[in-house]
Biopython code that builds the backbone (N, CA, C, O; Angstrom):
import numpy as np
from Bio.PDB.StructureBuilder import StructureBuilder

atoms = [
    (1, "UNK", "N", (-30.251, 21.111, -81.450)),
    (1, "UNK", "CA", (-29.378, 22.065, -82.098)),
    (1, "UNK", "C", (-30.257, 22.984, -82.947)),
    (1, "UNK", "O", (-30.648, 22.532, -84.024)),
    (2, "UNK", "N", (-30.644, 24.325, -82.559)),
    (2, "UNK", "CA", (-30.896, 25.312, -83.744)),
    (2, "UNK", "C", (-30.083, 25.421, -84.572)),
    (2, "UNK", "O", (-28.903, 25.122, -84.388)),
    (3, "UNK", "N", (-30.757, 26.067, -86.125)),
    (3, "UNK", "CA", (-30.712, 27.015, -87.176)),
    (3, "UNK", "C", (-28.836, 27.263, -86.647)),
    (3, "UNK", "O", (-27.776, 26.691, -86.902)),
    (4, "UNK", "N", (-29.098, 27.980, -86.138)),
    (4, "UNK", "CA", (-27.448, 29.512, -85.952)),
    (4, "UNK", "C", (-26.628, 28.428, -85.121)),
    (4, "UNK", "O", (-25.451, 28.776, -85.031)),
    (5, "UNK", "N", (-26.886, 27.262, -84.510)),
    (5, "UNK", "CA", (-25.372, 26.553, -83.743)),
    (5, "UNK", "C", (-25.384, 25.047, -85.058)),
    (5, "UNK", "O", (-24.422, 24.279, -85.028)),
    (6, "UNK", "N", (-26.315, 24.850, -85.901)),
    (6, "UNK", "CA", (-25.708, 24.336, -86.646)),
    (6, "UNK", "C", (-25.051, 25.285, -88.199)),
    (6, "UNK", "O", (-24.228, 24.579, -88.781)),
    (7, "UNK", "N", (-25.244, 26.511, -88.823)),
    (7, "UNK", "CA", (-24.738, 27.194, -89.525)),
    (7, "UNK", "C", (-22.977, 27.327, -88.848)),
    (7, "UNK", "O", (-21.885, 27.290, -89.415)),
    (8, "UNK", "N", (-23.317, 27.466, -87.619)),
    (8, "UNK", "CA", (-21.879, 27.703, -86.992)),
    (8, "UNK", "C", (-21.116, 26.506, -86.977)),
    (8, "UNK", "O", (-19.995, 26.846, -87.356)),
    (9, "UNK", "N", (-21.119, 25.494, -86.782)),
    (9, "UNK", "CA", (-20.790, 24.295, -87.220)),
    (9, "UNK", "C", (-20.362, 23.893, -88.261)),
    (9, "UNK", "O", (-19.198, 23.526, -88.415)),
    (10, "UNK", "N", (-21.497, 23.900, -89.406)),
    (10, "UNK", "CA", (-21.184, 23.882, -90.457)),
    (10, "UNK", "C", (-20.272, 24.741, -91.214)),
    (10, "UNK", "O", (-20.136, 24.547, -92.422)),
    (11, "UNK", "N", (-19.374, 26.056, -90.367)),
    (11, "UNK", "CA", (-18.796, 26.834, -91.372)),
    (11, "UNK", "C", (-17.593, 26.544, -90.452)),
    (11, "UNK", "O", (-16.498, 26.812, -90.947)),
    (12, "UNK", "N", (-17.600, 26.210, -89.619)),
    (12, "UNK", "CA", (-16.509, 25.495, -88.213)),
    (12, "UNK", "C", (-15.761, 24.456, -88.760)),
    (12, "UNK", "O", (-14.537, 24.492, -88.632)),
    (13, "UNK", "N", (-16.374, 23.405, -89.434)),
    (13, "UNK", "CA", (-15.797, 22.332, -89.839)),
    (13, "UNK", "C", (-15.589, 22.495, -91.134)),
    (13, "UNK", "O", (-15.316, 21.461, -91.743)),
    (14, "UNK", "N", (-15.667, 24.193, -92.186)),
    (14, "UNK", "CA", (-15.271, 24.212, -93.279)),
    (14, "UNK", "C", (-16.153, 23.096, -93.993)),
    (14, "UNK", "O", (-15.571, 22.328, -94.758)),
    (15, "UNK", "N", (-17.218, 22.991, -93.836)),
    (15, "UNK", "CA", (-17.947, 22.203, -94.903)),
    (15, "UNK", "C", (-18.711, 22.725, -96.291)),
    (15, "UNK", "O", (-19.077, 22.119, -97.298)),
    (16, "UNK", "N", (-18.803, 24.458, -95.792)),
    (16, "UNK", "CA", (-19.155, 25.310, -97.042)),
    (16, "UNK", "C", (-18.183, 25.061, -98.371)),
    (16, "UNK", "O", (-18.484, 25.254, -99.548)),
    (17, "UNK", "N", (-16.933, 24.575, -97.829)),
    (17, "UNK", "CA", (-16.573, 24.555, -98.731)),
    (17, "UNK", "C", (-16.976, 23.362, -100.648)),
    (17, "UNK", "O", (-16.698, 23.274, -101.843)),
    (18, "UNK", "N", (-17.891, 22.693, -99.370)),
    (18, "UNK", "CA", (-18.337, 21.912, -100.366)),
    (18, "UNK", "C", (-19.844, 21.871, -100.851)),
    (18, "UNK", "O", (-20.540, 20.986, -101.349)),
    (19, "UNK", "N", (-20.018, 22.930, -100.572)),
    (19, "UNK", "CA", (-21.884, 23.004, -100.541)),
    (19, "UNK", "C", (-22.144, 23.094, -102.559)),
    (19, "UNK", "O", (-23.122, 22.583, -103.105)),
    (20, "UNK", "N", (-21.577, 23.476, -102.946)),
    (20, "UNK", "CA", (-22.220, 22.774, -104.548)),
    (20, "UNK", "C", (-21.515, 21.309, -105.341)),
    (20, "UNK", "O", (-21.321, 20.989, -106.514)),
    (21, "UNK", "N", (-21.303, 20.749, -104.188)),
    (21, "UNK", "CA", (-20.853, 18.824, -104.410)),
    (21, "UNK", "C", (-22.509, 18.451, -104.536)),
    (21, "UNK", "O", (-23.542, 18.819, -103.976)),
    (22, "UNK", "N", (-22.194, 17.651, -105.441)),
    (22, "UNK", "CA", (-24.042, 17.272, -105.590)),
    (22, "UNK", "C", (-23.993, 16.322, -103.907)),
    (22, "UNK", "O", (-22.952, 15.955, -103.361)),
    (23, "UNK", "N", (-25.145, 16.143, -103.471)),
    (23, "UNK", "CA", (-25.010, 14.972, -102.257)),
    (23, "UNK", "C", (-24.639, 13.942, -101.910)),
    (23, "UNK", "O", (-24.147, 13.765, -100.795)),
    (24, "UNK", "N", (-24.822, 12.818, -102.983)),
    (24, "UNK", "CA", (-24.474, 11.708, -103.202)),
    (24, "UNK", "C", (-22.824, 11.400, -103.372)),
    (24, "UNK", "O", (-22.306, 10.314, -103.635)),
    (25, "UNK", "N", (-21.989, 13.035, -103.078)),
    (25, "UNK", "CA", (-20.775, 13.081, -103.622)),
    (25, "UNK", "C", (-20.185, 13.547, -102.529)),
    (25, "UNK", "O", (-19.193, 14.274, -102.575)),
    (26, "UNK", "N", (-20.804, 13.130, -101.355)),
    (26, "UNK", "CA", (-20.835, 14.304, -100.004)),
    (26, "UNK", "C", (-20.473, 13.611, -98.338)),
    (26, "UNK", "O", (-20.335, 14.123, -97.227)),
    (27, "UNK", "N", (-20.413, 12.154, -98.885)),
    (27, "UNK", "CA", (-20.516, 10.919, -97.692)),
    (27, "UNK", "C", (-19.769, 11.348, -96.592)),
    (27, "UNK", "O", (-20.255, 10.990, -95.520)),
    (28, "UNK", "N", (-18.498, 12.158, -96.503)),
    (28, "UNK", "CA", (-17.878, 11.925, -95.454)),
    (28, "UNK", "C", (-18.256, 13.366, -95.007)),
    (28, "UNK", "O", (-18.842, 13.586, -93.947)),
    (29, "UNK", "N", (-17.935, 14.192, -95.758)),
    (29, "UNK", "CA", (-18.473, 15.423, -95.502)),
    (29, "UNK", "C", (-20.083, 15.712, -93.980)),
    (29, "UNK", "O", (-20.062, 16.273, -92.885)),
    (30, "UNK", "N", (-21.129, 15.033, -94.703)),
    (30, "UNK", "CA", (-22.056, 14.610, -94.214)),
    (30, "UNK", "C", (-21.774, 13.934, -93.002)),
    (30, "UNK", "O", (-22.350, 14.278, -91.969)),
    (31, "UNK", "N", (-20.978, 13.040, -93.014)),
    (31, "UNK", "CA", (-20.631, 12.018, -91.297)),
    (31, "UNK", "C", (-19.749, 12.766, -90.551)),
    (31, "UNK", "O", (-19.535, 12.347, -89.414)),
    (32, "UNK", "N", (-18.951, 14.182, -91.048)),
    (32, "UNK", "CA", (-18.554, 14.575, -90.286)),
    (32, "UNK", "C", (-19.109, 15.544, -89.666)),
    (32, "UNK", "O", (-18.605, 16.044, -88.660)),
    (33, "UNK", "N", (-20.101, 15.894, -90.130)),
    (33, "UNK", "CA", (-20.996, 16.902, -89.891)),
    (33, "UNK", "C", (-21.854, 16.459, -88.725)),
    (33, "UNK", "O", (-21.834, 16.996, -87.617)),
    (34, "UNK", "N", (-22.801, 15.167, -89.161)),
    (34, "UNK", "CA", (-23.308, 14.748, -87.989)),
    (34, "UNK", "C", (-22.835, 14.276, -86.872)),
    (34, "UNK", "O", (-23.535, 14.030, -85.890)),
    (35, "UNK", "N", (-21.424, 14.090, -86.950)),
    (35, "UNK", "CA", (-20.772, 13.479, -86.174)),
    (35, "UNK", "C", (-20.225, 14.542, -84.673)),
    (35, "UNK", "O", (-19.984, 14.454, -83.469)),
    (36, "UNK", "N", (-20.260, 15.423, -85.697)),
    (36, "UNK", "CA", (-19.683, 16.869, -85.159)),
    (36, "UNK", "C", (-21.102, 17.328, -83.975)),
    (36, "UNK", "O", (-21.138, 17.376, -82.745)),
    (37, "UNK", "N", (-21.969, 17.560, -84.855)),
    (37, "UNK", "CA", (-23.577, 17.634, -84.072)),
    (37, "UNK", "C", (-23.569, 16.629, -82.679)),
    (37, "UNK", "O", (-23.539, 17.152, -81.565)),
    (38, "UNK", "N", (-23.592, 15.478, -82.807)),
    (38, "UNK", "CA", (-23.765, 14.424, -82.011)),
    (38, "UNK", "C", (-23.053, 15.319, -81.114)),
    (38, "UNK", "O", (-23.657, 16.092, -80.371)),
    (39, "UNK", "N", (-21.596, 15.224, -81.169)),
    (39, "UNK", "CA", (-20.494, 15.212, -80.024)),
    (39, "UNK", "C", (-21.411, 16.562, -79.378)),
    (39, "UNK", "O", (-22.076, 16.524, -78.343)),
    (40, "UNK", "N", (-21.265, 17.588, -80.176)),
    (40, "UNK", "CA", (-21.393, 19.064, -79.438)),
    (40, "UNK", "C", (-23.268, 18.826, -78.394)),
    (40, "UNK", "O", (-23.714, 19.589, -77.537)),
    (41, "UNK", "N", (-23.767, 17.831, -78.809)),
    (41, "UNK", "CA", (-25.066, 17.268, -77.651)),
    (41, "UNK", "C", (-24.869, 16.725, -76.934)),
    (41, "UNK", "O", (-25.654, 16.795, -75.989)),
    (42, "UNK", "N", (-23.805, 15.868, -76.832)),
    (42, "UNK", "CA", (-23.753, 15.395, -75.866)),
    (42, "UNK", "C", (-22.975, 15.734, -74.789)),
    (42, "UNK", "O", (-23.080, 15.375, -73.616)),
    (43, "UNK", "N", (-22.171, 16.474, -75.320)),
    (43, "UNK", "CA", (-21.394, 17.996, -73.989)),
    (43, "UNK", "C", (-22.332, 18.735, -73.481)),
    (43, "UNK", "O", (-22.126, 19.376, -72.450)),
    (44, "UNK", "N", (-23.452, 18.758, -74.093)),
    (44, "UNK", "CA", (-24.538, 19.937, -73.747)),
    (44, "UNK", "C", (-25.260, 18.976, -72.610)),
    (44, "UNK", "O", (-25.223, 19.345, -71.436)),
    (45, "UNK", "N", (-25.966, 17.651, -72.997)),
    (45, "UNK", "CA", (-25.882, 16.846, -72.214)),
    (45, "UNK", "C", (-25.482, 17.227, -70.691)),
    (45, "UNK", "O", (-26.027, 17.984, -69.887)),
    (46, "UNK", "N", (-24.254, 16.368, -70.591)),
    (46, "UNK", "CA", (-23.028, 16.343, -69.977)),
    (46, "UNK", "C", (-22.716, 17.122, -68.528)),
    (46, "UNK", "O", (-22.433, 16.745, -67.391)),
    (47, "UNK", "N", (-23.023, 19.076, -69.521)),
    (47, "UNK", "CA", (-23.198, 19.825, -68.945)),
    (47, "UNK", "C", (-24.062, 20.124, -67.705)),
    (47, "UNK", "O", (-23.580, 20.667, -66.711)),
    (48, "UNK", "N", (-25.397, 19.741, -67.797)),
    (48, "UNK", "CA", (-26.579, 19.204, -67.584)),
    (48, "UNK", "C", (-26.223, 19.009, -66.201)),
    (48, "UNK", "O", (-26.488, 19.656, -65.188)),
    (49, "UNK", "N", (-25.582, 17.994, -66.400)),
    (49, "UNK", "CA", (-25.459, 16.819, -65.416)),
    (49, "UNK", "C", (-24.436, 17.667, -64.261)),
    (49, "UNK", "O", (-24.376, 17.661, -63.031)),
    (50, "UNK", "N", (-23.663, 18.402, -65.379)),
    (50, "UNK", "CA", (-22.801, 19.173, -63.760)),
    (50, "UNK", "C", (-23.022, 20.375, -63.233)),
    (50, "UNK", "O", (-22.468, 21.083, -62.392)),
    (51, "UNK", "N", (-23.857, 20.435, -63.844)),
    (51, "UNK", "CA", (-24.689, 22.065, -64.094)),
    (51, "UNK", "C", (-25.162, 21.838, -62.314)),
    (51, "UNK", "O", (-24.724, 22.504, -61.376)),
    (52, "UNK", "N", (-26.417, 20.421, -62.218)),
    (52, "UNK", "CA", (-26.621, 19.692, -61.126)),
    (52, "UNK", "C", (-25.565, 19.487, -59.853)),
    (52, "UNK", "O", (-25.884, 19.732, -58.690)),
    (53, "UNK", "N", (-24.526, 19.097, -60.178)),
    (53, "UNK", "CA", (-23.723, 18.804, -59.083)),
    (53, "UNK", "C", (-23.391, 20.403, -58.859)),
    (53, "UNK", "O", (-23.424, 20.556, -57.638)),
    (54, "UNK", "N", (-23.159, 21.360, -59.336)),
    (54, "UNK", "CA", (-23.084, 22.749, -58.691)),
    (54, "UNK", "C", (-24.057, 23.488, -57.656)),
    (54, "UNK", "O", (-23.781, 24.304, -56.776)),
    (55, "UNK", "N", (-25.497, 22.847, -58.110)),
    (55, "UNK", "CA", (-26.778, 23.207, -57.319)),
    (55, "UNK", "C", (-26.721, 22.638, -56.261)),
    (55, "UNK", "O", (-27.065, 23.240, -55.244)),
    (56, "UNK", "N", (-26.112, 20.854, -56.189)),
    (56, "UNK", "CA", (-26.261, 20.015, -55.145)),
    (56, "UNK", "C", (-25.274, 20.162, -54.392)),
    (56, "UNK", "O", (-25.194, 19.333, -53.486)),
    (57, "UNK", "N", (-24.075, 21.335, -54.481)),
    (57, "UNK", "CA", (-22.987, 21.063, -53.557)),
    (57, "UNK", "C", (-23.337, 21.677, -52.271)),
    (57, "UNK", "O", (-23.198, 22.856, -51.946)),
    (58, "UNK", "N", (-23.899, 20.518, -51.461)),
    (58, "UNK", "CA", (-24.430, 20.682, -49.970)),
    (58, "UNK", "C", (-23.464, 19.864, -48.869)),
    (58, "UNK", "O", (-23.664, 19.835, -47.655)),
    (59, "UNK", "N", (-22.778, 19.453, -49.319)),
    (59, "UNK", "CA", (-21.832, 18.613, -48.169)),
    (59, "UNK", "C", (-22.133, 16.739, -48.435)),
    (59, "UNK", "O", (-22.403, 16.137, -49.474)),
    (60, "UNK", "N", (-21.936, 16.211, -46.961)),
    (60, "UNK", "CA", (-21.943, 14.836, -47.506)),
    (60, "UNK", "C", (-23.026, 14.282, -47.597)),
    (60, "UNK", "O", (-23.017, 13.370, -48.423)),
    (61, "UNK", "N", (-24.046, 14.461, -47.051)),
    (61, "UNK", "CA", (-25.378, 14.558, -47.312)),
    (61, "UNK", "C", (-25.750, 13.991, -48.951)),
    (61, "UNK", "O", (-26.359, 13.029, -49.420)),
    (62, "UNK", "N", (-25.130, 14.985, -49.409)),
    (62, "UNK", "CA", (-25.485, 14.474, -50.794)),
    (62, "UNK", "C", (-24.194, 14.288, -51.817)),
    (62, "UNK", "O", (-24.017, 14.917, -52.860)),
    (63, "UNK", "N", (-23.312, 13.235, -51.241)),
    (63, "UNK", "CA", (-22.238, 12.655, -51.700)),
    (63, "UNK", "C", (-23.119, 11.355, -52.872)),
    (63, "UNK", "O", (-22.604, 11.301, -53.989)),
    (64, "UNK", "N", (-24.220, 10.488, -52.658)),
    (64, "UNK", "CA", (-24.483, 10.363, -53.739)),
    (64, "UNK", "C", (-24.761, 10.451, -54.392)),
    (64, "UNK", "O", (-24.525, 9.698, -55.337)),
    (65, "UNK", "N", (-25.709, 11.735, -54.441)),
    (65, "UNK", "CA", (-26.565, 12.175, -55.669)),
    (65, "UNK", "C", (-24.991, 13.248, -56.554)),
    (65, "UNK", "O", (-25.022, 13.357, -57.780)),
    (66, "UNK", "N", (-24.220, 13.673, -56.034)),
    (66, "UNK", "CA", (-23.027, 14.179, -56.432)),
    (66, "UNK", "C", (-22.653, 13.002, -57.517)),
    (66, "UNK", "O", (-22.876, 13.186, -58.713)),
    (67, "UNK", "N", (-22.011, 11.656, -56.981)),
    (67, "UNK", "CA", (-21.522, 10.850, -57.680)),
    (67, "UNK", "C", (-22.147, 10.527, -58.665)),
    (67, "UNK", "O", (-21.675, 10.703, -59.789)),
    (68, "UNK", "N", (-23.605, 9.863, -58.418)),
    (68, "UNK", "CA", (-24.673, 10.154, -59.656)),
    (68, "UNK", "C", (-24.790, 10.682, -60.721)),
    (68, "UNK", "O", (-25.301, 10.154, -61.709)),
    (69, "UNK", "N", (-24.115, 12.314, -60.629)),
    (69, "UNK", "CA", (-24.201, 13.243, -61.733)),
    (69, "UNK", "C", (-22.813, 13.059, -62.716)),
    (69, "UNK", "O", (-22.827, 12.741, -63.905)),
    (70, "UNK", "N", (-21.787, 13.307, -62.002)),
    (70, "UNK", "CA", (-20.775, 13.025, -62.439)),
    (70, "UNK", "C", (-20.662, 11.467, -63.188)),
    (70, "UNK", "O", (-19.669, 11.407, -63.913)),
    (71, "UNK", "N", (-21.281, 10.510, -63.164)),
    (71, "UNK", "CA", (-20.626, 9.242, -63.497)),
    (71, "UNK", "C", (-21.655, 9.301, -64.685)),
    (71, "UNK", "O", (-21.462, 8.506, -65.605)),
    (72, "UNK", "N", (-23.005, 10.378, -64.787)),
    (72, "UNK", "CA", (-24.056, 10.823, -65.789)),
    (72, "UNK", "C", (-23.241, 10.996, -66.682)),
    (72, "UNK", "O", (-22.817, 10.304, -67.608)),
    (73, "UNK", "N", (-22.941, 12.649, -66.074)),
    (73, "UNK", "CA", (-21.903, 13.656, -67.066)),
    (73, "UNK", "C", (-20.727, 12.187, -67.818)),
    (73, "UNK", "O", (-20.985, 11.819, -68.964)),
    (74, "UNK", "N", (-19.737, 11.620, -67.179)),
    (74, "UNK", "CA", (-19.281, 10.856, -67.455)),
    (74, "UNK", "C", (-19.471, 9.626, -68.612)),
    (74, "UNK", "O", (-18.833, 9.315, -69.618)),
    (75, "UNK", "N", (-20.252, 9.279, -68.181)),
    (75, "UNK", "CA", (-21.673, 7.978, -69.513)),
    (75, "UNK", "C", (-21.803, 8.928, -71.052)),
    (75, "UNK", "O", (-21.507, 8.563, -72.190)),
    (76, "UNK", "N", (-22.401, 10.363, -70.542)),
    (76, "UNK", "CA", (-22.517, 10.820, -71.537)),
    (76, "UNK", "C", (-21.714, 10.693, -72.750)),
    (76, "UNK", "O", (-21.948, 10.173, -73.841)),
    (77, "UNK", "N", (-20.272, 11.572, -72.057)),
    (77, "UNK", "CA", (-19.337, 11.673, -73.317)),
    (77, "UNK", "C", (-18.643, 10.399, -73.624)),
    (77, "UNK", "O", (-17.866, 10.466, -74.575)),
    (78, "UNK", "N", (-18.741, 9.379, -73.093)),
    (78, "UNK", "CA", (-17.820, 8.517, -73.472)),
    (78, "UNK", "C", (-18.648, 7.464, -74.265)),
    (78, "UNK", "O", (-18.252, 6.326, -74.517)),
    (79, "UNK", "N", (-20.080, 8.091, -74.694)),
    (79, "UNK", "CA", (-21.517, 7.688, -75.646)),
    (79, "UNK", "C", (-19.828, 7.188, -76.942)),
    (79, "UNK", "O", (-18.865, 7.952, -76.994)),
    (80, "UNK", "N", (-19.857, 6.387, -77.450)),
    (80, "UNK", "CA", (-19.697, 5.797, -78.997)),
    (80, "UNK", "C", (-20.408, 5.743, -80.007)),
    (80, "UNK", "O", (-19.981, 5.219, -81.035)),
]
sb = StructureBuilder()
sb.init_structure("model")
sb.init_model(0)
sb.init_chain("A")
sb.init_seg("    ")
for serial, (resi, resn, name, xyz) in enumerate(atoms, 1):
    if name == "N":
        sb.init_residue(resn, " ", resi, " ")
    sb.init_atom(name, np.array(xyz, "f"), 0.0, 1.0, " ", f" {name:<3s}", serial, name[0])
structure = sb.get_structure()
């Protein structure tokens, strides 16, 4: 994640609103933030993976490397 997609984030989830909370005063704020980060990587991830199955759509030939990607993409987001 750069600079400008986490600023965007951070003003996404309204967290400016708390930017002069000292830190220690900031716990959830903070977990939602990273939490927020995580998710939006691992769609990027995800993406990745189907980004692939668009390149690979060759027929049945490559029905498993298809399934492969998708069950990737799949693993990804359902990361806990």
């Amino acid at each position: 994640m750069n600079r400008d997609e986490y600023s965007l984030l951070f003003h996404r989830l309204e967290l400016n609103r708390v930017a002069f909370k000292r830190l220690m005063d900031c716990d959830e704020e903070v977990l939602k933030l990273v939490n927020a980060a995580i998710e939006q990587e691992r769609e990027a991830c995800a993406l990745v993976a189907e980004k692939r199955l668009l390149l690979d759509d060759r027929g049945a030939a490559q029905q498993g490397h298809y399934e492969a990607c998708k069950n990737i993409a799949n693993e990804i987001r359902s990361r806990a």
